[in-house]
ZAMARGU-4260 file (C-alpha; in steps of 0.2 Angstrom, whole numbers, plus 5000, padded with zeros to 4 digits):
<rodrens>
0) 5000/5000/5000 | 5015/5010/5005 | 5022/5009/4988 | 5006/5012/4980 | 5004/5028/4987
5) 5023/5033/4982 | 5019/5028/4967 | 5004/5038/4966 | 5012/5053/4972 | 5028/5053/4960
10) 5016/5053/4945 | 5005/5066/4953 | 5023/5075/4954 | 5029/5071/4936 | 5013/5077/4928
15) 5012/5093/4937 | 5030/5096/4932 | 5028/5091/4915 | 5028/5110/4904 | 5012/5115/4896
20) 5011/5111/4876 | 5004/5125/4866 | 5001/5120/4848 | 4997/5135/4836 | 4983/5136/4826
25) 4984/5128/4809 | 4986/5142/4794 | 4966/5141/4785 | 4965/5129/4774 | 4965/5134/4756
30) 4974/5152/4762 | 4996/5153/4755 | 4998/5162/4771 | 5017/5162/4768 | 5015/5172/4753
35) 5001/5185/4763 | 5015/5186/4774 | 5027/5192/4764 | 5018/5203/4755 | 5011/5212/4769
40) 5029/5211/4778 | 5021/5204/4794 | 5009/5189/4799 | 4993/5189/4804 | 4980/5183/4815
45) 4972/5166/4812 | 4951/5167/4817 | 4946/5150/4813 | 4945/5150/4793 | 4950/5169/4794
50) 4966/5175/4791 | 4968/5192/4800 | 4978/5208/4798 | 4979/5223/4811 | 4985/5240/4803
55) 4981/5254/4818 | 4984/5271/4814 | 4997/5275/4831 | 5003/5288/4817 | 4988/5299/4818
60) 4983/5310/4835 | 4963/5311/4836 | 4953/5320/4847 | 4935/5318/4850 | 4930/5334/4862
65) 4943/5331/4878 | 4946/5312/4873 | 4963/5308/4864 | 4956/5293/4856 | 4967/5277/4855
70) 4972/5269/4838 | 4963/5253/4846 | 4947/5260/4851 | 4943/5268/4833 | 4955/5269/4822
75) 4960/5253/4817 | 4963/5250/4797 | 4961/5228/4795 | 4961/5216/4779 | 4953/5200/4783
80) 4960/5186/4771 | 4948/5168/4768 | 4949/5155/4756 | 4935/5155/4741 | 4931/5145/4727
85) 4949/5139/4723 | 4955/5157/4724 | 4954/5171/4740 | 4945/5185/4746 | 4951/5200/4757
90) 4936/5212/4766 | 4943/5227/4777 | 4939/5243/4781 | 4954/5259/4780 | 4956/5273/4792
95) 4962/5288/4780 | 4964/5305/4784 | 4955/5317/4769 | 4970/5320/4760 | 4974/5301/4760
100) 4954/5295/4754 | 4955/5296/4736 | 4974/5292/4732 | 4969/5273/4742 | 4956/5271/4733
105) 4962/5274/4716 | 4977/5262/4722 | 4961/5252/4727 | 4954/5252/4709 | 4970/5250/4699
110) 4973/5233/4708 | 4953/5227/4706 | 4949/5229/4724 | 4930/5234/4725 | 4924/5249/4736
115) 4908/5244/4746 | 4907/5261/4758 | 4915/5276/4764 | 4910/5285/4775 | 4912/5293/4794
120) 4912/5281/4810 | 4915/5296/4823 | 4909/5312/4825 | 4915/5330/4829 | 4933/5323/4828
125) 4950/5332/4824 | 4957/5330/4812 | 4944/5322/4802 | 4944/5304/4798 | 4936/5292/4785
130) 4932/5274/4783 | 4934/5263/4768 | 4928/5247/4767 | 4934/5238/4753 | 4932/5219/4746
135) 4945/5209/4733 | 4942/5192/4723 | 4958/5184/4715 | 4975/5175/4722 | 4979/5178/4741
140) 4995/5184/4737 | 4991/5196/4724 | 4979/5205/4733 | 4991/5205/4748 | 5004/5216/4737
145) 4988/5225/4730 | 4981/5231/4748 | 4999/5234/4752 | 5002/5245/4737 | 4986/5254/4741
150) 4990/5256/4760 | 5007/5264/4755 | 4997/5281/4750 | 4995/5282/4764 | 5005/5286/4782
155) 4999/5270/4789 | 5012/5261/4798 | 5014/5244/4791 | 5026/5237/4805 | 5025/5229/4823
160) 5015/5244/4833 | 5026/5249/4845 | 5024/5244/4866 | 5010/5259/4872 | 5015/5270/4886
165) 5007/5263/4903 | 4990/5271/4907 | 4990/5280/4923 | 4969/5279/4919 | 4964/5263/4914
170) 4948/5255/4908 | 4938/5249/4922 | 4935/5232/4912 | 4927/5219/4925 | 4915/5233/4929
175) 4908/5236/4912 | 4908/5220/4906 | 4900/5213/4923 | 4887/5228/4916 | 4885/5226/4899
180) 4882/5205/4901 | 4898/5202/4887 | 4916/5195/4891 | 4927/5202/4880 | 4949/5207/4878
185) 4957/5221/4885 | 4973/5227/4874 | 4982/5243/4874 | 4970/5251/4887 | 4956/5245/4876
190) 4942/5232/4882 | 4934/5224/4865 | 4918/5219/4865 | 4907/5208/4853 | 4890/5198/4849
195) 4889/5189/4834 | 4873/5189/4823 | 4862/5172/4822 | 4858/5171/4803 | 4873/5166/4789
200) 4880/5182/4780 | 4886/5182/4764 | 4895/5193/4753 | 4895/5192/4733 | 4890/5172/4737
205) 4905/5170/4750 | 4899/5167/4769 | 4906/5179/4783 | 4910/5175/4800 | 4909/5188/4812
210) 4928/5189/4811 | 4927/5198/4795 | 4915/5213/4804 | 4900/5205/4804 | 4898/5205/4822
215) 4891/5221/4834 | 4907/5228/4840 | 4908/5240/4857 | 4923/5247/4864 | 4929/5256/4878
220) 4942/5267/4885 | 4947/5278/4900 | 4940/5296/4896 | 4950/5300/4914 | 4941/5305/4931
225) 4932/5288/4933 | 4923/5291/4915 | 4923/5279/4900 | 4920/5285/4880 | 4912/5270/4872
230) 4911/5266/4850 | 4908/5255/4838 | 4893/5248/4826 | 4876/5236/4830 | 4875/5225/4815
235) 4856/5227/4810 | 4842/5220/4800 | 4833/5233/4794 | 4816/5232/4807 | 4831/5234/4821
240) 4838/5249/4816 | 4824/5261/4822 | 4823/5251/4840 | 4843/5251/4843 | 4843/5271/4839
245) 4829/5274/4850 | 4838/5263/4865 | 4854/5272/4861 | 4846/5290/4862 | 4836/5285/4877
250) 4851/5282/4887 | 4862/5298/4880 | 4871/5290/4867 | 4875/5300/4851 | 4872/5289/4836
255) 4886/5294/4822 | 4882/5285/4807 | 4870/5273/4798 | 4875/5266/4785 | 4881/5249/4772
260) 4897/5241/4773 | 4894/5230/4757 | 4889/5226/4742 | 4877/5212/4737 | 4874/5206/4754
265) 4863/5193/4760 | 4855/5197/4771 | 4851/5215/4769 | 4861/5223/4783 | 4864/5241/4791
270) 4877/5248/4803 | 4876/5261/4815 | 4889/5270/4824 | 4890/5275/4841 | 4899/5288/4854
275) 4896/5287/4871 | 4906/5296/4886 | 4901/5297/4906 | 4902/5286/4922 | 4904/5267/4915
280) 4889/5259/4923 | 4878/5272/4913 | 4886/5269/4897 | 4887/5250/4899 | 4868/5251/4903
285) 4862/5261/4888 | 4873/5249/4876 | 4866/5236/4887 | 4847/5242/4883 | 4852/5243/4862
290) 4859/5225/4862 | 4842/5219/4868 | 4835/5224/4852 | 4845/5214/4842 | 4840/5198/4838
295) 4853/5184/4847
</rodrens>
């Protein structure tokens, strides 16, 4: 009995000595990501069948009244990469100054992309800020140097972001997410939030996950003195629209824009975009009240 327990006990010992194995997440099938890689001149993000890129403008300094708004919270430029019908598509959205709109998007056009919107996400910003979403068909590795061509008329930084400064003020994230009903990320003094929609979206015949925007997205930052400033879009059907913007203004949050981000979508969605700034439990509770209209 003696031995058995010692025996017991040295595996016990062994096992919880043994170091943890992480395996990474295998590349999408279908998807040269080697070749998206070296195109872009980094690597991204695997989401499942989705191959993810990051491009935050750290280069720009964007101020929404007294809130100096961090490149994570709204103004992040991305290029989601999936396998299609033996070829690829890329679906993303571009933070551009003014000056910087129409140069991309002709770079855009000479390489086949698609534009699907552009438009505002924020409101009463400085220096003004526009949003392109755009959509490419064809080889991943082409389209890779395309979107690379057409983010370089731009000042986008293309490389590593650099470490952020510690926040002396940071998000109260285990409050408002205690209050809002969602677990989400914090990053870069940024806590991301999410709730996918229940129906399959497609795109020119292609289905979306919500890793390609087709999720509600809510973020929050620090707005300093124990306040919060909260963005993002409610991915809509069209009889929510009017019942999310009545939630929102109910609870004293300005809606910014409502509008498409793509073309011959199924099905017919809207997105609306939001700015709200005061004490977190109140945001969290008005964005709380909007994601009730939505259907889950």
């Amino acid at each position: 009995m003696t031995r058995l327990i010692l025996a017991a006990l040295l595996v016990s010992y062994v096992g919880g000595a043994a170091p943890m194995q992480t395996t990474p997440p295998k590349p999408p099938a279908g998807l040269d990501v080697a070749a998206i890689d070296k195109a872009i001149g980094k690597s991204g993000q695997v989401l499942g069948d989705v191959y993810k890129f990051s491009f935050p403008r750290t280069d720009l300094s964007v101020m929404v009244g007294a809130v100096k708004v961090k490149a994570g919270f709204a103004l992040g430029s991305w290029a989601a990469f999936k396998a299609a019908s033996g070829a690829a598509v890329v679906h993303g959205d571009l933070v551009l100054l003014d000056a910087e709109l129409n140069p991309v998007i002709s770079a855009l056009q000479q390489h086949d992309f698609q534009i699907t919107a552009v438009h505002n996400h924020l409101i009463n910003e400085t220096p003004h800020v526009m949003y392109v979403h755009y959509w490419g068909h064809g080889a991943a590795a082409t389209l890779a140097q395309g979107l690379k061509d057409a983010l370089g008329h731009s000042k986008t930084p293309m490389g590593p972001p650099a470490a952020p400064a510690a926040a002396a003020d940071d998000v109260p994230a285990d409050r408002i997410q205690q209050a809002i009903g969602l677990k989400g990320a914090v990053s870069n003094g940024v806590l991301a939030l999410s709730q996918p929609r229940p129906e399959s979206i497609e795109m020119m015949g292609v289905t979306l996950p919500p890793s390609m925007g087709m999720a509600t997205a809510i973020n929050f930052q620090s707005a300093g003195a124990g306040k919060v400033a909260a963005t993002g879009d409610f991915v809509m059907i069209a009889d929510e629209v009017n019942r999310v913007a009545r939630a929102l203004r109910q609870h004293g949050i300005a809606i910014a824009a409502l509008h498409n981000h793509m073309l011959h979508g199924s099905p017919d969605l809207y997105f609306m975009h939001f700015w709200g700034e005061g004490d977190p439990d109140t945001v969290a509770a008005g964005l709380k009240a909007a994601l009730a209209e939505l259907k889950k």
